[in-house]
MIZA-752032 format. One record per residue (C-alpha): residue number from 1; y, x, z; residue in one letter. Coordinates in nm, 4 decimals. Each point is the difference from the previous one (the first is absolute). Last residue first. Layout:
BEGIN
<pt><i>NUM</i><c2>Y</c2><c1>X</c1><c3>Z</c3><aa>A</aa></pt>
...
***
This chain:
BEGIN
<pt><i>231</i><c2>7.8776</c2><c1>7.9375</c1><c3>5.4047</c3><aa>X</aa></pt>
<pt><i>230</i><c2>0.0902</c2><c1>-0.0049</c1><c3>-0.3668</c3><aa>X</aa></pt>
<pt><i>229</i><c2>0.0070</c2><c1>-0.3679</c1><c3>-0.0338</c3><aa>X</aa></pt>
<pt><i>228</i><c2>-0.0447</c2><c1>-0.2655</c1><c3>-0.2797</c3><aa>X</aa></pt>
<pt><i>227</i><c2>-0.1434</c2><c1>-0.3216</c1><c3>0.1269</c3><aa>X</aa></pt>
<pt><i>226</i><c2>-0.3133</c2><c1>-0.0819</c1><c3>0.0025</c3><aa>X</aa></pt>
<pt><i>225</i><c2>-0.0496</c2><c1>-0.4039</c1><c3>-0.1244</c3><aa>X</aa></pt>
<pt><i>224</i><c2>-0.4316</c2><c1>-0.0777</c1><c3>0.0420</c3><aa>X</aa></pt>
<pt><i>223</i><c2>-0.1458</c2><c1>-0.0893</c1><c3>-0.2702</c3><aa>X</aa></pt>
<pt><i>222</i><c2>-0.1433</c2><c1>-0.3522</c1><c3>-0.1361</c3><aa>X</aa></pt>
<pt><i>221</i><c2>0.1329</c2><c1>-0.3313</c1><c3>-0.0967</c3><aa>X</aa></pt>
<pt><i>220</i><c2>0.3839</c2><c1>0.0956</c1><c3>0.0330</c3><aa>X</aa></pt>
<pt><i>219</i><c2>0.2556</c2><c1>-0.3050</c1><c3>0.0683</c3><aa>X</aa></pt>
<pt><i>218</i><c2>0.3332</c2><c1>0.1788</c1><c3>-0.0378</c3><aa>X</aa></pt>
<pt><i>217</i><c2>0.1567</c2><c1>-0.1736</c1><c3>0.2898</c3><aa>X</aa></pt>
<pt><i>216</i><c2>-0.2456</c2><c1>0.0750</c1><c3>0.2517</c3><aa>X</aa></pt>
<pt><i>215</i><c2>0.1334</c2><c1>0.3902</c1><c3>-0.0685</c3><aa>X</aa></pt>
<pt><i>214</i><c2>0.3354</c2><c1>-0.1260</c1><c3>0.1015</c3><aa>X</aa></pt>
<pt><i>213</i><c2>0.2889</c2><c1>0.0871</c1><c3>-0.2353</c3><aa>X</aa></pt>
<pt><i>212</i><c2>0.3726</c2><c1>-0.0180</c1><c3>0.1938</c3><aa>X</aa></pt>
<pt><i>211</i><c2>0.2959</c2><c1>-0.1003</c1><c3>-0.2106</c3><aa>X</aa></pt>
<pt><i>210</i><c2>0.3641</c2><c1>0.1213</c1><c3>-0.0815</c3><aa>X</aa></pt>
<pt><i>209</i><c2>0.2200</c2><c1>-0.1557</c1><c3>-0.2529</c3><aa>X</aa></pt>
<pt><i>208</i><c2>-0.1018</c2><c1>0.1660</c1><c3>-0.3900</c3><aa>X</aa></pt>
<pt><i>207</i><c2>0.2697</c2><c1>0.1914</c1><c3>-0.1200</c3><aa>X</aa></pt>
<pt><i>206</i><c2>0.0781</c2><c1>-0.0592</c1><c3>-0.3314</c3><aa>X</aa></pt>
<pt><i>205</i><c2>0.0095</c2><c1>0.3257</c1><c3>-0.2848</c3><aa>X</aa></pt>
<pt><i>204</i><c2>-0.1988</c2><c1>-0.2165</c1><c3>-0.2008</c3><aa>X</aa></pt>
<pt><i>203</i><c2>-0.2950</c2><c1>0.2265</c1><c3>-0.0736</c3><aa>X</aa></pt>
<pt><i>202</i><c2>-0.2778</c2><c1>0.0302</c1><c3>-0.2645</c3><aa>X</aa></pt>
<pt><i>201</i><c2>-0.3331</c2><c1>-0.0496</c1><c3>0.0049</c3><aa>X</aa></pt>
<pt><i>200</i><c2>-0.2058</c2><c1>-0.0843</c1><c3>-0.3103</c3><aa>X</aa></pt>
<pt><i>199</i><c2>-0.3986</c2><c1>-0.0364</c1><c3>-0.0648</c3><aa>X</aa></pt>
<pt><i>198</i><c2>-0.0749</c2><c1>-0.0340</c1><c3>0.3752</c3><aa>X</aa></pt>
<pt><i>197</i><c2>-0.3563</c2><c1>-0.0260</c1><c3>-0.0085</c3><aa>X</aa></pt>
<pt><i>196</i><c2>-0.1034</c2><c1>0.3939</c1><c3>0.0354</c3><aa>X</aa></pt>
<pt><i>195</i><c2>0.1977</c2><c1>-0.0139</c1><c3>0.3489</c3><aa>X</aa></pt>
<pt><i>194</i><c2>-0.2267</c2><c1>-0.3197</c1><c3>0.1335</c3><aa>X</aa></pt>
<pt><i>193</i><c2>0.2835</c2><c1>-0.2086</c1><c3>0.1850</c3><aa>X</aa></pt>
<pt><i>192</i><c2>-0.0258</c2><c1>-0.1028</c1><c3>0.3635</c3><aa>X</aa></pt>
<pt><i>191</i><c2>0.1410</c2><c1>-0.3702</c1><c3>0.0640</c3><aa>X</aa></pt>
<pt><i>190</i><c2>0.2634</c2><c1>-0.0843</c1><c3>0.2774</c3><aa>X</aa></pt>
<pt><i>189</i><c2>0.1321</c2><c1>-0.3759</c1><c3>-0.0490</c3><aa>X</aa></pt>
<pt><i>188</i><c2>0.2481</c2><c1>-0.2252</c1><c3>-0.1805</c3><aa>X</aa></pt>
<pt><i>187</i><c2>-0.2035</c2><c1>0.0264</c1><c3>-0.3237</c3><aa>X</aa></pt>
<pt><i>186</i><c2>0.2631</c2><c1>0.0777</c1><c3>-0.2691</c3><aa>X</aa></pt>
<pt><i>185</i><c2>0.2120</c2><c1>0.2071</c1><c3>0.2413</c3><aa>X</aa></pt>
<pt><i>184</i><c2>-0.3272</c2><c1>0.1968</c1><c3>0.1253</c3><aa>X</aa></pt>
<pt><i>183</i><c2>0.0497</c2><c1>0.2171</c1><c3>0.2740</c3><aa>X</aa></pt>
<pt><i>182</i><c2>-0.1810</c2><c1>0.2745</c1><c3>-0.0581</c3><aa>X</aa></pt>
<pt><i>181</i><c2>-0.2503</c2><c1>0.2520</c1><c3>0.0748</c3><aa>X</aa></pt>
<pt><i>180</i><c2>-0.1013</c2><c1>0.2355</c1><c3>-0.3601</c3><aa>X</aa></pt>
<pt><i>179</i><c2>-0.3625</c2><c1>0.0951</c1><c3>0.0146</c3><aa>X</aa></pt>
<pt><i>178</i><c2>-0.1347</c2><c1>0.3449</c1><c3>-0.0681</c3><aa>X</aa></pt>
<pt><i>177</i><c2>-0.3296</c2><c1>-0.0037</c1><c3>-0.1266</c3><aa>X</aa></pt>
<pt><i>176</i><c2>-0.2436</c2><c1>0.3188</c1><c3>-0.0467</c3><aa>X</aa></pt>
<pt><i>175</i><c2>-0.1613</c2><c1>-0.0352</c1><c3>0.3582</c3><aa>X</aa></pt>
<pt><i>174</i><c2>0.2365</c2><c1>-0.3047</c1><c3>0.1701</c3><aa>X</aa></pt>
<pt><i>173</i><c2>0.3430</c2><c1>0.0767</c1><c3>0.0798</c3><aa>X</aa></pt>
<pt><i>172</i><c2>0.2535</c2><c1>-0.2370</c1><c3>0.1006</c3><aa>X</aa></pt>
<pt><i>171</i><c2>0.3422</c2><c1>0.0935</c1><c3>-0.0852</c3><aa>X</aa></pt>
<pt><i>170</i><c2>0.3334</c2><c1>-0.1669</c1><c3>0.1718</c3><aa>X</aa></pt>
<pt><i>169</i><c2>0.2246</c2><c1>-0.2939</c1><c3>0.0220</c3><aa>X</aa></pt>
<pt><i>168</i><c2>0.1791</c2><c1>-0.0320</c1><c3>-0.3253</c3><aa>X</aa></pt>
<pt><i>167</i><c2>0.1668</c2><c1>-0.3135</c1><c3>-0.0522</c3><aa>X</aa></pt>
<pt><i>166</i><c2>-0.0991</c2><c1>-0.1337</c1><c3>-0.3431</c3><aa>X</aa></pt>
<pt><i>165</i><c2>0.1729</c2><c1>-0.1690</c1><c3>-0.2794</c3><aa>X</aa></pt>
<pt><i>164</i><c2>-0.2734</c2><c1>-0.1908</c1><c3>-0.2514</c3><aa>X</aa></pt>
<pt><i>163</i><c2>-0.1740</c2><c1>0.0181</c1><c3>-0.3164</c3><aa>X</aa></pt>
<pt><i>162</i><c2>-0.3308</c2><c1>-0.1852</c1><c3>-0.0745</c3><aa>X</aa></pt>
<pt><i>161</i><c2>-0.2584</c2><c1>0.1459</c1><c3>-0.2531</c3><aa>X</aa></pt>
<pt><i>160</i><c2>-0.3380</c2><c1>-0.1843</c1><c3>0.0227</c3><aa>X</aa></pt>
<pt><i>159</i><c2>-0.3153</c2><c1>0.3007</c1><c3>-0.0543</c3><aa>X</aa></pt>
<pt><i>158</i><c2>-0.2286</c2><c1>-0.1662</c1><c3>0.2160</c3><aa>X</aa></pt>
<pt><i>157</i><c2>0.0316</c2><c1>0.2960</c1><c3>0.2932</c3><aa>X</aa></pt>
<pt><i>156</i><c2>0.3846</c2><c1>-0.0792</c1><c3>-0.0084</c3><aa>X</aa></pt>
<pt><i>155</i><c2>0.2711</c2><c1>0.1588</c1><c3>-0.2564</c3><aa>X</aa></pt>
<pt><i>154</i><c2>0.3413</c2><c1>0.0350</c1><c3>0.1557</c3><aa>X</aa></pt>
<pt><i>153</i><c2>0.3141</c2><c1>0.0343</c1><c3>-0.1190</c3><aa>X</aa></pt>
<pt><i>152</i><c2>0.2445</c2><c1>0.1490</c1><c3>0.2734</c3><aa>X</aa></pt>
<pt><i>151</i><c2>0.3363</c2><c1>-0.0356</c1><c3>0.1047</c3><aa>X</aa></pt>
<pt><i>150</i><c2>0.0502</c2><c1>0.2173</c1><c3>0.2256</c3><aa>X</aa></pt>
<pt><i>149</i><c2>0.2073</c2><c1>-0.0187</c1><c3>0.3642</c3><aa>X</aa></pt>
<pt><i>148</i><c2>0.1422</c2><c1>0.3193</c1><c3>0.1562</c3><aa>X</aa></pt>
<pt><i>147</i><c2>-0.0365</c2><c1>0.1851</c1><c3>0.3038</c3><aa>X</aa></pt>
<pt><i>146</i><c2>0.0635</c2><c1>0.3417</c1><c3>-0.1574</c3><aa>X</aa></pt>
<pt><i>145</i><c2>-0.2600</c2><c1>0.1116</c1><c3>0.1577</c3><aa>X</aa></pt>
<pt><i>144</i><c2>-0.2725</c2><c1>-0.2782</c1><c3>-0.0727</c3><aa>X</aa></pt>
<pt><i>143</i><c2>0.1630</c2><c1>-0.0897</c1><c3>-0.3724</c3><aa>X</aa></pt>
<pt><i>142</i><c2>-0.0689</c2><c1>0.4119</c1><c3>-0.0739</c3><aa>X</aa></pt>
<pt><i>141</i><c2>-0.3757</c2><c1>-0.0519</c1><c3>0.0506</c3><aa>X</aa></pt>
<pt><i>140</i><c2>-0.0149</c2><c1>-0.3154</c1><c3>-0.2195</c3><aa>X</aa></pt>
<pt><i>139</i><c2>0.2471</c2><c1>0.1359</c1><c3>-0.2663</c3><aa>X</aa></pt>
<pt><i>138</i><c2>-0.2029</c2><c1>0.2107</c1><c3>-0.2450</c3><aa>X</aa></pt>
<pt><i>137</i><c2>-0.3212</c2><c1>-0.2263</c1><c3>-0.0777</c3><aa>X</aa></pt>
<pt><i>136</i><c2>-0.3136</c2><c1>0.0245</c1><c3>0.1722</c3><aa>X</aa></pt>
<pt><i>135</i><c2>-0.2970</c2><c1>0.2198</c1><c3>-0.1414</c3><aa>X</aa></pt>
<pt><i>134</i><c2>-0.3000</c2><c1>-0.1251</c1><c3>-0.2413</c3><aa>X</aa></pt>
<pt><i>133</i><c2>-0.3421</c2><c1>-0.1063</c1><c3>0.1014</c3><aa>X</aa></pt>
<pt><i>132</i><c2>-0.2046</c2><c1>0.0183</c1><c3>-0.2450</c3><aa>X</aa></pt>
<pt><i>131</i><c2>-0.2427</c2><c1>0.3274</c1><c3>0.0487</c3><aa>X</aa></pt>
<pt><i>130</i><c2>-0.1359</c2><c1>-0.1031</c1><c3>0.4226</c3><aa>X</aa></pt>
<pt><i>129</i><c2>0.0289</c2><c1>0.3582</c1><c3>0.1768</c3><aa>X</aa></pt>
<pt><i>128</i><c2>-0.1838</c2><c1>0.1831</c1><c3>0.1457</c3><aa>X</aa></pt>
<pt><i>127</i><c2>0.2043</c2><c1>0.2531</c1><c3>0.1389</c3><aa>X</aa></pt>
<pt><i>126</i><c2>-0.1078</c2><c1>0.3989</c1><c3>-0.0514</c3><aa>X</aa></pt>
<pt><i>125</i><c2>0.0192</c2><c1>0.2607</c1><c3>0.2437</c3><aa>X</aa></pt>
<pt><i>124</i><c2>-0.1350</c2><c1>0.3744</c1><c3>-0.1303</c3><aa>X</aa></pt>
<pt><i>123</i><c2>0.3650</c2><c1>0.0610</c1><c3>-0.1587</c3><aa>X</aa></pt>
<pt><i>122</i><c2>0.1697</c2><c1>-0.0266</c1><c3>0.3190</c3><aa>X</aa></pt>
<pt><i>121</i><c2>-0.2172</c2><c1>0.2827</c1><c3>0.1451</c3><aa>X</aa></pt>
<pt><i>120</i><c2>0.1121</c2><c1>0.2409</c1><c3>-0.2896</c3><aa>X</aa></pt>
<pt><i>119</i><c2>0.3979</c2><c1>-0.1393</c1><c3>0.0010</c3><aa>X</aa></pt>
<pt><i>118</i><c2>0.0280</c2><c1>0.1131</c1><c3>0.3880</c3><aa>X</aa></pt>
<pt><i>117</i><c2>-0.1475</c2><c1>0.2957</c1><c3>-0.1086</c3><aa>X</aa></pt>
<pt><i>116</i><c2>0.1783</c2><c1>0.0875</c1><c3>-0.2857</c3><aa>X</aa></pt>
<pt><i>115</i><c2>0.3194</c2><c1>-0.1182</c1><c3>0.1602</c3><aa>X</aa></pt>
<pt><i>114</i><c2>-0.0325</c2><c1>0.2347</c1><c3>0.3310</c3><aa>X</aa></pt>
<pt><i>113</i><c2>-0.0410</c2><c1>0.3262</c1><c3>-0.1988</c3><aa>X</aa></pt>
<pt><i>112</i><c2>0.2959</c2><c1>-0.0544</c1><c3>-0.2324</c3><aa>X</aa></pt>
<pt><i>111</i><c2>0.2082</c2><c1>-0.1310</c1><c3>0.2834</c3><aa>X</aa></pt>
<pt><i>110</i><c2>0.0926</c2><c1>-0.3540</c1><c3>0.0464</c3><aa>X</aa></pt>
<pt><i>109</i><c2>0.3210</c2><c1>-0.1109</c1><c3>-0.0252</c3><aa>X</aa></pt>
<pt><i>108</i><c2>0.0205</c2><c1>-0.1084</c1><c3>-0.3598</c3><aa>X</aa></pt>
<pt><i>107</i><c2>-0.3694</c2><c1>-0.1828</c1><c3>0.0564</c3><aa>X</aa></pt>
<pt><i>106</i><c2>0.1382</c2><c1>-0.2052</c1><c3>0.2765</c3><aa>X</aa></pt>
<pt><i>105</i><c2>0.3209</c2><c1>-0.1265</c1><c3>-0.1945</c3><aa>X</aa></pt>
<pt><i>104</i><c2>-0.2821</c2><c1>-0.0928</c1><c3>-0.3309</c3><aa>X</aa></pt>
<pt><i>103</i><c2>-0.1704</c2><c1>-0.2308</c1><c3>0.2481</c3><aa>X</aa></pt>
<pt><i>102</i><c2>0.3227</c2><c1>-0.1138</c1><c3>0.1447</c3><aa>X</aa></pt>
<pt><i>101</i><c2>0.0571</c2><c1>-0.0934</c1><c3>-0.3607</c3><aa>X</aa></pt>
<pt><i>100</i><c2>-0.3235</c2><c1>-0.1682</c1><c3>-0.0734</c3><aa>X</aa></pt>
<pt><i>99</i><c2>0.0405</c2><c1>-0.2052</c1><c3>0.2741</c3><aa>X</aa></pt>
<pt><i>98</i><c2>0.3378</c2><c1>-0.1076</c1><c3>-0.0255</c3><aa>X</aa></pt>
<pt><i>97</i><c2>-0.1241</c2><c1>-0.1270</c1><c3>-0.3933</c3><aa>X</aa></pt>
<pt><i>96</i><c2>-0.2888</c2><c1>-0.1568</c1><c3>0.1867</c3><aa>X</aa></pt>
<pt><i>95</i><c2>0.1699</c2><c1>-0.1811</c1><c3>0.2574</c3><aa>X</aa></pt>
<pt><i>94</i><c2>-0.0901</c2><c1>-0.3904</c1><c3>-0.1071</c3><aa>X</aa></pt>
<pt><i>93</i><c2>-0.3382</c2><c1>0.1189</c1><c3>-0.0124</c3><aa>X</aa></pt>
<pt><i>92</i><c2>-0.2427</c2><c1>0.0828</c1><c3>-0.2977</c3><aa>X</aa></pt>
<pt><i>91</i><c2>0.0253</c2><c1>0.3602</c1><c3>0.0357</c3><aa>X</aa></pt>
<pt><i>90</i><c2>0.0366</c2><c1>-0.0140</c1><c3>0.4171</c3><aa>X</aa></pt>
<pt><i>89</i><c2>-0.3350</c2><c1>0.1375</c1><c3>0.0627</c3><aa>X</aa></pt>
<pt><i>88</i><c2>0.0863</c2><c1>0.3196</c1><c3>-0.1556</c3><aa>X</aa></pt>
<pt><i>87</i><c2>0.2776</c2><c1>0.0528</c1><c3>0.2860</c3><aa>X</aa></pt>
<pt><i>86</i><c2>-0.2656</c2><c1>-0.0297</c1><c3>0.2819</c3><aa>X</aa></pt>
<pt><i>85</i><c2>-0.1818</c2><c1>0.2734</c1><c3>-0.1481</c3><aa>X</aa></pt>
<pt><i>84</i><c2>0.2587</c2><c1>0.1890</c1><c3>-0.0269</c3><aa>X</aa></pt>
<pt><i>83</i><c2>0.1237</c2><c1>-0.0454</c1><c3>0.3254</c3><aa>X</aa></pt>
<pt><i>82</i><c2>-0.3292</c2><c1>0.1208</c1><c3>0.1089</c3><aa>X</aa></pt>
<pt><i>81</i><c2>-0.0124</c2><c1>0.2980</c1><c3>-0.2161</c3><aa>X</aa></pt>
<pt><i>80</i><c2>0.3489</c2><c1>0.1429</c1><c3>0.1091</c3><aa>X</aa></pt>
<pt><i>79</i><c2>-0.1264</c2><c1>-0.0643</c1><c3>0.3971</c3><aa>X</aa></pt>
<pt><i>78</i><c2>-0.3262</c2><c1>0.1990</c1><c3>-0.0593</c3><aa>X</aa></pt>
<pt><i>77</i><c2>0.1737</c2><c1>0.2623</c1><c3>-0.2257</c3><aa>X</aa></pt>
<pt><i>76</i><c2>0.2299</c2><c1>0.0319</c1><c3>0.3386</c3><aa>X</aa></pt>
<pt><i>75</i><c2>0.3961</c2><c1>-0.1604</c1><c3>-0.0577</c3><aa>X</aa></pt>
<pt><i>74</i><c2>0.2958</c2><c1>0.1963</c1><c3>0.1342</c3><aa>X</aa></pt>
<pt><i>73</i><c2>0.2493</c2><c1>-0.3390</c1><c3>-0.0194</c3><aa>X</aa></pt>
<pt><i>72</i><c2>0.2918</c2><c1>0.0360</c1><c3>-0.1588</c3><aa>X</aa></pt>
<pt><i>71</i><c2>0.3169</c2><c1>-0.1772</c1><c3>0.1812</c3><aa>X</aa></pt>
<pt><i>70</i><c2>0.0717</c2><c1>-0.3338</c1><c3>-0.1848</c3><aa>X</aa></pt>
<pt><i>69</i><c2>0.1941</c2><c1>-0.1083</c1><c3>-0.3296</c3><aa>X</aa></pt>
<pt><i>68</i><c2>0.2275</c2><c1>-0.2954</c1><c3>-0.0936</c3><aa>X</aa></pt>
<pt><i>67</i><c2>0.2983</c2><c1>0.0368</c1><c3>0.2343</c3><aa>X</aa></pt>
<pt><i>66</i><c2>-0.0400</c2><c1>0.4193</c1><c3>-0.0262</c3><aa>X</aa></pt>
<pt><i>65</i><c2>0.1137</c2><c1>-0.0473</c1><c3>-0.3699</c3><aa>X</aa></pt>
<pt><i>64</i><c2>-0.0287</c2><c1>0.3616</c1><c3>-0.1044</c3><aa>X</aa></pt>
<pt><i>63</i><c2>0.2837</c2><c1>0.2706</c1><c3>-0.0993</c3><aa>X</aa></pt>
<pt><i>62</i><c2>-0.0104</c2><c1>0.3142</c1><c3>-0.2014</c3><aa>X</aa></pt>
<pt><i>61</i><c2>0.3142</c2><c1>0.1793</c1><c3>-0.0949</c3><aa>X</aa></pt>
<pt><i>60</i><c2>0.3538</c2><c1>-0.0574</c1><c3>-0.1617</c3><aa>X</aa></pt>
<pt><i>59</i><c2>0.3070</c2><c1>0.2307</c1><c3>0.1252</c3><aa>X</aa></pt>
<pt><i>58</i><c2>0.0050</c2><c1>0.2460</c1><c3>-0.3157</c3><aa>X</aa></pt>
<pt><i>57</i><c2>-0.1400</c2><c1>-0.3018</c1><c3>-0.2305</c3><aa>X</aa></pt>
<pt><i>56</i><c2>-0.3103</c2><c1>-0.1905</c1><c3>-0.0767</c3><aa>X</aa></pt>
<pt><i>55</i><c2>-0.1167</c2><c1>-0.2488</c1><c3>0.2809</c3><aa>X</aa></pt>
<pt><i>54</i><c2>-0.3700</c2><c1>-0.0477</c1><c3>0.0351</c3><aa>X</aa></pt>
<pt><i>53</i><c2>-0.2385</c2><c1>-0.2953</c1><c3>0.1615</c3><aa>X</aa></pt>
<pt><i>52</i><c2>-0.2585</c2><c1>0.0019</c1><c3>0.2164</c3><aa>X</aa></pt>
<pt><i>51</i><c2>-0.1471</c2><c1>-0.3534</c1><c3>0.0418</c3><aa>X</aa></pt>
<pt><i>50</i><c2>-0.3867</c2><c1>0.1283</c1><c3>0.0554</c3><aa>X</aa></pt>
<pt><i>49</i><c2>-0.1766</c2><c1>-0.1898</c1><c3>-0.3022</c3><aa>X</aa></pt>
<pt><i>48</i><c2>-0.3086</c2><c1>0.2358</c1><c3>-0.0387</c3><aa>X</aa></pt>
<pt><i>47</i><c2>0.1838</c2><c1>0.1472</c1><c3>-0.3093</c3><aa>X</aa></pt>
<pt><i>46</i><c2>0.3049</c2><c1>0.0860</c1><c3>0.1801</c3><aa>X</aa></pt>
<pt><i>45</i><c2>-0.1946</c2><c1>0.2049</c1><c3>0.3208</c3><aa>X</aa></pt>
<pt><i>44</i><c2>-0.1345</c2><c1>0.1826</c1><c3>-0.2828</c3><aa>X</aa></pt>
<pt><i>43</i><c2>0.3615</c2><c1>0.0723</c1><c3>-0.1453</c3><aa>X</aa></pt>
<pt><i>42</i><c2>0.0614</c2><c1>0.1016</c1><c3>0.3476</c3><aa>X</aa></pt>
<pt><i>41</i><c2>-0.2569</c2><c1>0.2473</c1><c3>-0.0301</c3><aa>X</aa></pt>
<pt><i>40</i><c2>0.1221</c2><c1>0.1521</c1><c3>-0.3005</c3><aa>X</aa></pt>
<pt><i>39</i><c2>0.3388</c2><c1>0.0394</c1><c3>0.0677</c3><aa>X</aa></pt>
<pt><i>38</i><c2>-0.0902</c2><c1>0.1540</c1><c3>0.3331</c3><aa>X</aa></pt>
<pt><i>37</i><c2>-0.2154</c2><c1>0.2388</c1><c3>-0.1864</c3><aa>X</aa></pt>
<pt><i>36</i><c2>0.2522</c2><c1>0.1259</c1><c3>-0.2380</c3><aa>X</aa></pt>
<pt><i>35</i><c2>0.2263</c2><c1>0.0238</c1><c3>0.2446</c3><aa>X</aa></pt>
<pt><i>34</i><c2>-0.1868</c2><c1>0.2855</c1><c3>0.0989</c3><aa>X</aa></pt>
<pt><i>33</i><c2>-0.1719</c2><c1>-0.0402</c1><c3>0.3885</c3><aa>X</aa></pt>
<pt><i>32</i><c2>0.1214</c2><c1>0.0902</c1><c3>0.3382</c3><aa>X</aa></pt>
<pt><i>31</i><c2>-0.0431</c2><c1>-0.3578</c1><c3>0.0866</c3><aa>X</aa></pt>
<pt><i>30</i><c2>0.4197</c2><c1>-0.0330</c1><c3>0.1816</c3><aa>X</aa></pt>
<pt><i>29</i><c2>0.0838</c2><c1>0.3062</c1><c3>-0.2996</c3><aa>X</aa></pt>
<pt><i>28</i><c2>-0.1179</c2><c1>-0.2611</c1><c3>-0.2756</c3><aa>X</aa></pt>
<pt><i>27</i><c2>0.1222</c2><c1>-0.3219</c1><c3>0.1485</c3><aa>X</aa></pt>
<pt><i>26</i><c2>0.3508</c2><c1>0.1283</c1><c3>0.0011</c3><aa>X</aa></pt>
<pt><i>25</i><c2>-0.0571</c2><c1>0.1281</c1><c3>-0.3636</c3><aa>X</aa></pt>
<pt><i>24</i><c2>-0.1349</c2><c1>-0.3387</c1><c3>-0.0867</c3><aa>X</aa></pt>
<pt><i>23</i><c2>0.3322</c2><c1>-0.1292</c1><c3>0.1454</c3><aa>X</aa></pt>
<pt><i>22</i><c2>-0.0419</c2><c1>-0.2948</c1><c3>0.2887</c3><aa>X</aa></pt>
<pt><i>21</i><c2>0.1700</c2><c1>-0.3273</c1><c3>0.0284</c3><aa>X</aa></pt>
<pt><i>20</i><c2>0.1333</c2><c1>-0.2150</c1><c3>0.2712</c3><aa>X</aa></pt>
<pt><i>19</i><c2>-0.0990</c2><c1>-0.3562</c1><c3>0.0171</c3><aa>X</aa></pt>
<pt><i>18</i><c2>-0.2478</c2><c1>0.1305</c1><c3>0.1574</c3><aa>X</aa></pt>
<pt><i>17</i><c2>0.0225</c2><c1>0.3548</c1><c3>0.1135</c3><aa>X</aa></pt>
<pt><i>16</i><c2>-0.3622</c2><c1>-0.0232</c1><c3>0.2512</c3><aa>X</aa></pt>
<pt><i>15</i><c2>-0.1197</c2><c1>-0.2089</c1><c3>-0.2738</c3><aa>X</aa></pt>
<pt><i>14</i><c2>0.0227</c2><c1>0.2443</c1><c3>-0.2214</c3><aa>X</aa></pt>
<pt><i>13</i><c2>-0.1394</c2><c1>0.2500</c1><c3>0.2175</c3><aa>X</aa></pt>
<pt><i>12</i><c2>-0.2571</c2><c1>-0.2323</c1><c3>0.1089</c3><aa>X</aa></pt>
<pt><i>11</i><c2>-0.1301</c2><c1>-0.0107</c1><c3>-0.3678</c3><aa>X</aa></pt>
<pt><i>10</i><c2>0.0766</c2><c1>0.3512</c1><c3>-0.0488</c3><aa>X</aa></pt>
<pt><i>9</i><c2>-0.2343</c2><c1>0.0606</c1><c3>0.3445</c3><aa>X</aa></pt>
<pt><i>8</i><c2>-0.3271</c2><c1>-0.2082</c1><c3>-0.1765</c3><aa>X</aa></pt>
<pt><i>7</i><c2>-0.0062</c2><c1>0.1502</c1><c3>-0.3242</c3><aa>X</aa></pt>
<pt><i>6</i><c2>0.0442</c2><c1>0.3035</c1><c3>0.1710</c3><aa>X</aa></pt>
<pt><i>5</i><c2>-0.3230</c2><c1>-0.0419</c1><c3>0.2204</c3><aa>X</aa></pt>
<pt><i>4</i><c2>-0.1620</c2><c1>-0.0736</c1><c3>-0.2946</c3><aa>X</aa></pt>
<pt><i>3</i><c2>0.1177</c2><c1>0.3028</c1><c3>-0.2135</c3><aa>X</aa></pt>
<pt><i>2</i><c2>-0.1789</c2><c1>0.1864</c1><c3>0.2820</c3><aa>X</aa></pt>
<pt><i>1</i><c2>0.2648</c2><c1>0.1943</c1><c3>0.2310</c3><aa>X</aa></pt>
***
């Protein structure tokens, strides 16, 4: 077994005995490996931000949050490269900082071999990119799960300041910009907001009443609205 493929099966393993936990020794004689090694690997599977976590103690063990994880996936180099392509796009997004560390998660599970490459052909793409435009705030992403309204401050293309509560609707993106879709307390409307303007966002734990966004409704001179799908 490739330390890949055993990266892979002590994730499922753990999952397999969640909430129930597993002994490195245990772990050792299931891989037929030192405990050494499985100490090591699932300090690897730590750093990339797996939730594995370790009891000390004659009955403690290994144990991973299978609510916030998902099955491995065997990835090819063409697959790994692709994602990480698509991950490097999000820098100045909303989702950068969940970028970068599902990035990081597909590089732990990798194998030696596999990484190089996949890291080789991602180093001969390059984004051009415009050199002042900043990222969004912490919040705006986290606002849209946790279906919760900001209060924002928000600097237009002029440079006038206005701050206002927000109901967030969802993410328009548009090359390097991400845009913020809201319903607008202080406007009594939907309006998209440029990520790199919103100089403060931070939420007020209310729960905005439910509403449905139509793409007339945002009033877009030019483009055409895809929406995200994996089919």
């Amino acid at each position: 077994m490739t330390r890949t493929d055993r990266l892979y099966a002590l994730v499922e393993e753990l999952r397999a005995a969640a909430p129930g936990r597993r002994s490195a020794r245990w772990l050792a004689d299931r891989f037929e490996v030192s405990v050494r090694t499985i100490e090591r690997d699932l300090g690897a599977l730590q750093a990339a931000g797996v939730p594995i976590w370790a009891d000390a103690g004659r009955t403690g063990g290994y144990a991973i949050d299978a609510r916030h994880t998902l099955p491995p996936l065997g990835l090819t180099v063409d697959e790994a490269f692709a994602i990480t392509v698509g991950l490097g796009r999000l820098a100045t997004s909303p989702f950068r900082d969940a970028a970068l560390s599902a990035s990081r998660k597909i590089t732990a599970v990798l194998g030696a071999e596999e990484a190089r490459r996949a890291a080789a052909l991602a180093g001969r793409v390059h984004l051009l990119e415009d050199a002042d435009r900043g990222g969004a705030p912490d919040h705006l992403a986290r606002a849209l799960r946790e279906n919760r309204v900001l209060r924002i401050r928000y600097r237009d293309a002029e440079g006038r300041e206005t701050g206002r509560d927000v109901e967030p609707l969802g993410f328009i993106g548009k090359g390097q910009d991400w845009y913020l879709v809201a319903w607008c307390r202080l406007r009594g409307g939907v309006r998209a907001f440029r990520g790199d303007r919103v100089v403060e966002a931070a939420p007020t734990g209310e729960r905005p009443p439910a509403r449905t966004v139509r793409a007339e409704d945002l009033e877009i001179p030019y483009g055409t609205l895809r929406p995200l799908s994996f089919e």
